[in-house]
Every structure is written in structure tokens, then in C-alpha cells.
C-alpha positions in Angstrom: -111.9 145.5 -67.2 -110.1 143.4 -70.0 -108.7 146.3 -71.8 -106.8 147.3 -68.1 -105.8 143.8 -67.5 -104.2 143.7 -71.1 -102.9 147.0 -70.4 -101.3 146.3 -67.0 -99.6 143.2 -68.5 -97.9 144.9 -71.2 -96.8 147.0 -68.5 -95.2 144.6 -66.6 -93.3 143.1 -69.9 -92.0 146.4 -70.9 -90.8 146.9 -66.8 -89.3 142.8 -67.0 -87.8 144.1 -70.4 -86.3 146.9 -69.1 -84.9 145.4 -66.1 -83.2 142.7 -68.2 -81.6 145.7 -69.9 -80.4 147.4 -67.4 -79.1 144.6 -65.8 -77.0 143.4 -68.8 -75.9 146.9 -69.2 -74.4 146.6 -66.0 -72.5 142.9 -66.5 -70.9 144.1 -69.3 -68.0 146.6 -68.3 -67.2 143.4 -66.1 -67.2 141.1 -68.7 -64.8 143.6 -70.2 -62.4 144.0 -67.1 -62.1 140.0 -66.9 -61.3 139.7 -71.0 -58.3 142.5 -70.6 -57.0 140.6 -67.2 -57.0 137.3 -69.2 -55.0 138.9 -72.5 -52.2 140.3 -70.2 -51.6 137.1 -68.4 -51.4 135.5 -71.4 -48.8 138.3 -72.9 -47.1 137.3 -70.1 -47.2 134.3 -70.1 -45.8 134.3 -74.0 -43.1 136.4 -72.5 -41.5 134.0 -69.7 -41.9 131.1 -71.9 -39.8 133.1 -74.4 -37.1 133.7 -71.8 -37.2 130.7 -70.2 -36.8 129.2 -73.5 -33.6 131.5 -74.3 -32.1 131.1 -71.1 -32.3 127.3 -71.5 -31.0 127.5 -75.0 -27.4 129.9 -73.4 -27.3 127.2 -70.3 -27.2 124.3 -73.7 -24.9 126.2 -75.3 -22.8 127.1 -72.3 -23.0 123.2 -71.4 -21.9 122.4 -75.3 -18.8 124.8 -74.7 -18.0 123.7 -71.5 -17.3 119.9 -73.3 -15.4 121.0 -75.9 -13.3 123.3 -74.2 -12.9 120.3 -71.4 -12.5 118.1 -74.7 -9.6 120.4 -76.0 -7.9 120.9 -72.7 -7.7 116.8 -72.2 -6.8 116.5 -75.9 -3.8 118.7 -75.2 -2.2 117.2 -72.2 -3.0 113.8 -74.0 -0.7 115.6 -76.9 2.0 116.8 -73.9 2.1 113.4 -72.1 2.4 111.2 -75.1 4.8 113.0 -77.2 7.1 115.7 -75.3 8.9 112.2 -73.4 9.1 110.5 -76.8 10.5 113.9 -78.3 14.3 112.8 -78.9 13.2 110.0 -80.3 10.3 110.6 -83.2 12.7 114.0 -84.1 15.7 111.6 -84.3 13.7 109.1 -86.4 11.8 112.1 -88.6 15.8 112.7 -89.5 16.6 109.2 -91.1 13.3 108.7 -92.1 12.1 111.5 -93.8 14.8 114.4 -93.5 13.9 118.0 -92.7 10.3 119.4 -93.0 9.8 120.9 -96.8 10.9 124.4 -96.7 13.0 124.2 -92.9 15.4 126.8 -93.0 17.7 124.4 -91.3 18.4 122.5 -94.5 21.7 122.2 -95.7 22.4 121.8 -99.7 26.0 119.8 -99.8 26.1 118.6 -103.7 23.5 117.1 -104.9 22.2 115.9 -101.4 20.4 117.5 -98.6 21.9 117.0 -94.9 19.0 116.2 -92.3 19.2 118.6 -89.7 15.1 117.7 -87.7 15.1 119.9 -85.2 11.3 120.6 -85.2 8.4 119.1 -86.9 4.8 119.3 -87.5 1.9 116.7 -87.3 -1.7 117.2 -87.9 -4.2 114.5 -85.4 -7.8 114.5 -84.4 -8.8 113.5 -81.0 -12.7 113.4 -80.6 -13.7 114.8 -83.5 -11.2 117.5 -83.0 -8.3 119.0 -85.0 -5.2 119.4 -83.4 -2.0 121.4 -84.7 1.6 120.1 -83.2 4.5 121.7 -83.8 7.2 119.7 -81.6 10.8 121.0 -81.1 14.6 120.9 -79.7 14.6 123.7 -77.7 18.8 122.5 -77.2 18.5 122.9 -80.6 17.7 126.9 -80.6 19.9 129.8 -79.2 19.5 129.7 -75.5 19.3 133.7 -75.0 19.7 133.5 -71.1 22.6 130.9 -71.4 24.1 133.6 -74.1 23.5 136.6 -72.0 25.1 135.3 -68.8 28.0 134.3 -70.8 28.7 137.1 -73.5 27.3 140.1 -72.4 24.3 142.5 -73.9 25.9 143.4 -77.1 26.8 139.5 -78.2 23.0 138.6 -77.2 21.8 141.6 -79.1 23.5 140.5 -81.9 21.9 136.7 -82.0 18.4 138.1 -81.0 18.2 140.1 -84.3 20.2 137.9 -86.7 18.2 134.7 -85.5 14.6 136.3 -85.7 13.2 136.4 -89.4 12.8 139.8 -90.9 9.6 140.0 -91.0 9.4 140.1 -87.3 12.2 142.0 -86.1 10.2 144.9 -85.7 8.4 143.6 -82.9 11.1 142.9 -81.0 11.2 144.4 -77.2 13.5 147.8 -78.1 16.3 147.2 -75.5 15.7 143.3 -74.9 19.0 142.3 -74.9 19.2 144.6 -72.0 16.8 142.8 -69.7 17.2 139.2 -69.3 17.1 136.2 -67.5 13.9 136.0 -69.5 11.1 134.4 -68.0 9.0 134.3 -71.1 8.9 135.1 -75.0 6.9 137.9 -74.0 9.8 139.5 -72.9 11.4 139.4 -76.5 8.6 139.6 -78.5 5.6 142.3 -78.2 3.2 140.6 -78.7 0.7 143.4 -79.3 2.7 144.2 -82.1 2.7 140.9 -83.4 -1.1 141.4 -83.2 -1.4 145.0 -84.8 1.6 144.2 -87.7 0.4 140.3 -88.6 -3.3 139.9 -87.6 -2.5 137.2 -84.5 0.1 137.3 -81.6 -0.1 132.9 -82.5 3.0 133.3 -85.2 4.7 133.7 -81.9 5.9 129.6 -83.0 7.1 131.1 -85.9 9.1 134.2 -85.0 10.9 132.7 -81.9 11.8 129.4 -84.1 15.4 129.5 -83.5 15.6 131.5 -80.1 14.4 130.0 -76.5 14.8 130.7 -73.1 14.6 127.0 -71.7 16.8 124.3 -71.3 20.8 124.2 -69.9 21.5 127.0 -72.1 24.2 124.6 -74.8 23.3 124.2 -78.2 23.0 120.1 -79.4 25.5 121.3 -82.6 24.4 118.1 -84.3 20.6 119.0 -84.7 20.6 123.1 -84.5 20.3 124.7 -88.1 23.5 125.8 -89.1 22.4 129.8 -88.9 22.0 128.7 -85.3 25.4 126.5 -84.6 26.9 129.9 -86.5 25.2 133.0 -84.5 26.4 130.8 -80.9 30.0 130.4 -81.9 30.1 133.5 -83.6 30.2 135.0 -79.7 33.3 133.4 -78.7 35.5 133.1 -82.0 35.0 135.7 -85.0 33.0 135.2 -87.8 35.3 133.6 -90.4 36.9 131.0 -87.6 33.1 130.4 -86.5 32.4 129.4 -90.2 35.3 127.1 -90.4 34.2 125.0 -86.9 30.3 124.8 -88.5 32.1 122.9 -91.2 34.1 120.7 -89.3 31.1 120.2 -87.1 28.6 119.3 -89.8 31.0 116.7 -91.7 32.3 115.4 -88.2 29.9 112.6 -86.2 33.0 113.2 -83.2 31.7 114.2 -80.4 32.0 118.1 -80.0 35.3 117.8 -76.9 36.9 116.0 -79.7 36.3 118.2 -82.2 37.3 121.7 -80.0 40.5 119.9 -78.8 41.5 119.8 -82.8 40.7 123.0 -83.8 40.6 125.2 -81.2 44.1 126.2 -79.5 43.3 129.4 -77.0 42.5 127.2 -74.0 40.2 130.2 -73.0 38.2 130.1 -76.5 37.9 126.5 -75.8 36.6 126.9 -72.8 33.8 129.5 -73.6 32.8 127.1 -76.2 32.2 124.1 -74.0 29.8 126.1 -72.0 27.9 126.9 -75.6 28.0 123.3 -77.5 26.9 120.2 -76.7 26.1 116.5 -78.3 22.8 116.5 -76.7 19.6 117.8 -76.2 17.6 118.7 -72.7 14.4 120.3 -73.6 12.0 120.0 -76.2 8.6 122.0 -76.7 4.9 121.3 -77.9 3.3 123.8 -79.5 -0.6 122.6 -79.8 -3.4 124.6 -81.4 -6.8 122.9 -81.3 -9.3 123.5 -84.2 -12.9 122.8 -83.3 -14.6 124.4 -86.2 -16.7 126.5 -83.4 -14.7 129.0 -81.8 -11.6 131.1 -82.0 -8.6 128.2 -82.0 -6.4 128.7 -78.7 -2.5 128.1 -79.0 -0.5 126.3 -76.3 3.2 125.5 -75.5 4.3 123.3 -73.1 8.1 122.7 -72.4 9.7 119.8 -70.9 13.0 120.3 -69.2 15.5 117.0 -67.9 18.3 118.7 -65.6 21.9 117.3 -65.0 20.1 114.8 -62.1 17.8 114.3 -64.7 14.8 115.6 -62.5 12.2 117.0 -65.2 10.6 120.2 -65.0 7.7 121.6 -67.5 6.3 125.1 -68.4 3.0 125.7 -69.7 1.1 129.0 -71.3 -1.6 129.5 -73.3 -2.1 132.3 -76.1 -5.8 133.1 -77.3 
């Protein structure tokens, strides 16, 4: 009787046993499923947090660009507003202060001295951390190729384009230029994808058009324009050697430019021509201002200020990247 109670209890142990077994066996491909379910979400969880977390650093970025480019645009009409109605005056004062910028092509050796002739000049500033490039200039003080054109024909305005551009960048010239004005922008002169392709940025725009413009009345302030300039413009009228003789009498002469036409011009028609060319004064004036952030590419802009013979004043603004 003992021996079948013992018997039936280890019978019932090994059954409890088993069914412990079994049932375990059966949790555990759950236990499994929930493990895998809670590794994905994390993985993706890790993955929007990563994108999230890039997205928000392009919007910061985005935002930081967004200032300085606002910082650079106000910088530069700060530049335009402060300096291109003051422009007569600091270009004036640049030539009895300091004389022409070193290296100007428009300086003049007579003896031992050098003749001031400012007609452009360049200042470095920083405005909020900043750099900022200015190149200011007389644009009365350049060869007005519209002006030119209307008055002397294509062949005369061909001539001045090519012997006023440096010779470096008279092969990007427009091939026919001379044939297409009024001009409405340097672009029309100059190609500037070939500016890009021959010199590694369309920006020495500045430099190639330094004595040529499309702005202003059209006459040439003879007592600021470098003397290649005050040469090439009467060269159109008068020939070459006569045109040399009047530069002289024009750069040792502080008469006004009637005066000096009545005394050495006699062909009435001559004279005439001329007026329309020369003048004592100057109209427009441009602002060339590049802005260096240290960041990004540096963007070039020119702004032109224009005071007619009502003395309304018009402006013209382009930017070059």
C-alpha cells in the first residue's frame, strides 16, 4: 500500500514536471517575437532621431546663411547709400590728398612729378564682422560707348572699345560689339563666359571695363579721365596727332574745356562734335562691392548712380556670382 502511494506520487511530480515543460516550451517562441518587435522599434527609432537631428542641423545652417546673406545684402546698400552721393567728393579729395592709386594707369609722369588724375579708388571696410571690397568710380570719367556710337559711327566705337580694353581681355570681347549698341549692360561687350573659361572668374569684369561704360550723359569730365581715355574720345573727331596736342593743352590748362576749344579748335564743326564729347564735370559714379565672409563663394555687385541735366537721379544695380 505504501510502495503504490510512493509510486503514484512520483507519478504525479514527473506529470507537474512535465507540464511545467511543456508549457515553458511554449512561452518561449513569444518571448522571442516580443524581443525582435522591441529591437526594430528601437533601430527605428535610432534612425528618425538621426534625421531629425540632420534636418535640424540644414534648417541651423540654412538659418546661419540666411543672416549673413541678409547681413551682406544690408552691408552693401549701406556701402551704396553712404558713399555713391559723397562720390565727387572723397575722389576729389583722394586727388589732393593722396594722388592716384599705386600702379593707376591714369598716372601721368611730367618731370619729376606725378599729375593726380583719381578717377577710381579702392577701400577695404568691415561691417559686422564682414569684409567688404569697394572699388568706387567716375563713370564721366570713362569712354561713354553709347554716347560714342550715336555720335561717330561703328568703326570710331570699334576703335575705342579695343584700344581702351587691356590686352589681356580683348579676346573676350563680343565679336561684332561695336555693331550692336545702345548697350544695356557690360554683358553686351564683354562675354562673360569667356572671361570665366580664359581667367577663372567673370568678377575681373571691374577690371577689364575700367575705362569703358555705358552710363552717364555720354561727355567725358577731361579733367579726371586718364589721358589714354581723354585721347581715344577726341581721337573720333580730330586725328591722332591734333588729338595729342589738345590732351596737352587740356592737362596743363585748369580753363574750363569751352575756353579751351574756342583757342585751339577753328573748324566750327570739329568744335562742335567736341562739345558733345568733353565736359568739366562728372554725372555718374559706380560702386563696385564684393563681400568676403570667409564662408561662401564672395558675390560681386555694382551699383551706378546717375544725376540728369534736372538733376533727377537714377541708379542701376546687378549682381555677378
Amino acid at each position: 500500500m505504501t510502495r503504490r502511494m510512493r509510486g503514484h506520487d512520483t507519478d504525479l511530480r514527473i506529470g507537474s514536471y512535465r507540464a511545467a515543460r511543456q508549457r515553458q516550451r511554449a512561452c518561449l517562441p513569444r518571448q522571442g517575437y516580443v524581443l525582435l518587435a522591441v529591437l526594430i522599434t528601437l533601430v527605428l527609432a535610432s534612425t528618425l532621431l538621426v534625421q531629425l537631428a540632420n534636418r535640424s542641423l540644414e534648417v541651423n545652417q540654412q538659418s546661419l546663411q540666411s543672416a549673413r546673406d541678409l547681413q551682406a545684402k544690408w552691408g552693401r546698400i549701406s556701402c551704396e547709400r553712404l558713399v555713391l552721393p559723397a562720390a565727387d567728393q572723397i575722389l576729389k579729395a583722394a586727388q589732393i590728398t593722396g594722388g592716384p592709386e599705386p600702379g593707376s594707369p591714369s598716372r601721368t609722369e611730367r618731370g619729376n612729378q606725378a599729375r593726380p588724375r583719381v578717377y577710381q579708388l579702392r577701400q577695404s571696410i568691415s561691417l559686422g564682422g564682414q569684409g567688404f571690397e569697394l572699388l568706387l568710380a567716375d563713370e564721366s570719367a570713362k569712354a561713354n560707348l553709347n554716347h560714342i556710337g550715336l555720335r561717330t559711327g561703328a568703326r570710331e566705337l570699334n576703335r575705342v572699345i579695343e584700344s581702351l580694353t587691356p590686352p589681356k581681355y580683348v579676346r573676350s570681347l563680343h565679336p561684332g560689339a561695336a555693331q550692336t549698341p545702345p548697350f544695356n549692360g557690360l554683358g553686351s561687350i564683354f562675354n562673360l563666359q569667356s572671361l570665366r573659361q580664359r581667367h577663372g572668374d567673370a568678377r575681373v569684369l571691374a577690371e577689364a571695363s575700367q575705362w569703358l561704360t555705358i552710363w552717364g550723359s555720354g561727355k567725358l569730365n577731361v579733367h579726371r579721365a586718364p589721358e589714354e581715355v581723354v585721347r581715344a574720345v577726341c581721337s573720333c573727331v580730330i586725328p591722332t596727332g591734333r588729338a595729342n596736342r589738345l590732351l596737352e593743352t587740356l592737362l596743363d590748362s585748369p580753363a574750363e574745356v569751352e575756353i579751351i576749344l574756342q583757342t585751339t579748335i577753328k573748324n566750327e564743326s570739329e568744335r562742335e562734335a567736341l562739345r558733345e564729347l568733353l565736359a568739366d564735370g562728372s554725372s555718374c559714379f559706380s560702386l563696385w562691392t564684393e563681400c568676403r565672409n570667409g564662408v561662401q563663394a564672395s558675390k560681386l555687385a555694382l551699383a551706378v548712380r546717375v544725376v540728369d541735366e534736372q538733376g533727377l537721379v537714377g541708379s542701376h544695380r546687378f549682381m555677378l556670382h
